[in-house]
N, C-alpha and C positions, 0 to 999 in steps of 0.2 A: 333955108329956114323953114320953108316950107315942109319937108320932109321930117321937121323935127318934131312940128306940133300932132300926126297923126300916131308918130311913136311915143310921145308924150300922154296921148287921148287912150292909148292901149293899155300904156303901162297902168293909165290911172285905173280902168276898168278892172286888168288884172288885179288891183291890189285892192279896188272895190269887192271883187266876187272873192277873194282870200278872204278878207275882214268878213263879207258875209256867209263866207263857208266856217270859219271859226267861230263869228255867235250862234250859227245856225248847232255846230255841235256842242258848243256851253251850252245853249239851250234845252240840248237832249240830252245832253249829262244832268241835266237839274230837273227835269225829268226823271230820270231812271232814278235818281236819289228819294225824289219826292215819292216815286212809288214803293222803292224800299221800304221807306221811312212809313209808309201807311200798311203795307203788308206788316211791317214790323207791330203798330199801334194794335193794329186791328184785330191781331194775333193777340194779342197781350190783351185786348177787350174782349175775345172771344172766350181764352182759357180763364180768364177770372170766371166769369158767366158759367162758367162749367165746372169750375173748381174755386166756388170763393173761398177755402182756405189754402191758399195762393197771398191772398191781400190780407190776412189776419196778421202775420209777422208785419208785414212793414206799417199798418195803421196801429200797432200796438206799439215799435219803435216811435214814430210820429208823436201818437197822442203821450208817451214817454215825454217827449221835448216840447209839447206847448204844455205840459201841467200834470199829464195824470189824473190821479183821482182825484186829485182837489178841487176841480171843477163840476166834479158827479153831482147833480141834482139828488135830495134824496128825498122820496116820497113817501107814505106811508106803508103802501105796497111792495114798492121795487126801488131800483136807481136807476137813473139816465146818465149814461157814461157821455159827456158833453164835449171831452176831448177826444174819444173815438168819433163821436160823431159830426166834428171837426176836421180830423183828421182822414178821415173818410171823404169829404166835401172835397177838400185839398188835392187828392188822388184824383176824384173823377174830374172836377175842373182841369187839374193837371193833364189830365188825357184827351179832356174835349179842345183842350189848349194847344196840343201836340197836334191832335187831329187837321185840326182849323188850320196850323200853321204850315203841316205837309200840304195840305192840298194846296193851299196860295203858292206853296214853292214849286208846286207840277204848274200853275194856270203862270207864273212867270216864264217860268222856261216855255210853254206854251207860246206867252205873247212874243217871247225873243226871237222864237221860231218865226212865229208869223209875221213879225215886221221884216226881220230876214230876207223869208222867202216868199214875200208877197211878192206879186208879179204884176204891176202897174198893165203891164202892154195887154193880158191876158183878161184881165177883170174888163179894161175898157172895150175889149172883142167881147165879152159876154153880152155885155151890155150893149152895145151897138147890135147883138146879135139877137136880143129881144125886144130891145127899141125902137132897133132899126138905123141906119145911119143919121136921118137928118128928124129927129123927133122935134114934137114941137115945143117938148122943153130945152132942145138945143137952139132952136130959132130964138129962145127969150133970153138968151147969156149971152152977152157982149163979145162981138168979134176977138178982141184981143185972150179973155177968155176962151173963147172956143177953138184957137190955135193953138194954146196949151195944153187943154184936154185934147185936141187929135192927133199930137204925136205921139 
């Protein structure tokens, strides 16, 4: 019986570092996508900037489907096309939208990564390593406490 609990403690390990080798690489697939996905935005914000009639067809379809010219202002001078100028909002919101939401999907895959593959044993050697073994913030945390933290 005895023999079975340390093959028991193995297998469990092993199938701990599997599960953490697997988030560890969803993590960096959510990653790579997230930066796709911003190479892609960014491109598409770059080339408008450089070629705004790029955005003229599709804010012209747009302002087509919230009204057209029916909502033109018209002033003595000129007109204010109200639906282009809607439909334009609609666009750039929509990209700061896109933007906003790749980058959270790189800093998740990030944080998968990092609960992953943080490394309990490694942080507390840091720290003992600039603290020192017995600092006198460890002297004020409760015995039971401080056998949790040293192994």
């Amino acid at each position: 019986m005895l023999e079975q609990e340390p093959k028991s403690s193995v297998l469990m390990e092993l199938l701990k570092s599997l599960i953490a080798l697997a988030a560890t690489v969803v993590g960096i697939f959510i990653i790579v996508i997230g930066i796709q996905y911003a190479v892609d935005i960014f491109q598409l914000m770059f080339s408008v900037l450089r070629q705004p009639d790029l955005l003229a067809d599709p804010v012209e379809r747009l302002a087509g489907v919230i009204g057209g010219k029916a909502y033109d202002i018209e002033l003595s001078d000129r007109t204010i096309p109200v639906a282009r100028m809607i439909a334009l909002i609609i666009y750039c919101f929509g990209m700061f939208t896109c933007a906003f939401l790749t980058m959270a999907l790189m800093q998740a895959g990030a944080k998968i990564i990092s609960i992953t593959v943080g490394d309990g044993k490694a942080t507390r050697q840091l720290l003992r390593s600039v603290f020192g073994k017995r600092s006198s913030l460890m002297n004020e945390v409760p015995r039971e406490r401080r056998d949790n933290f040293e192994r």
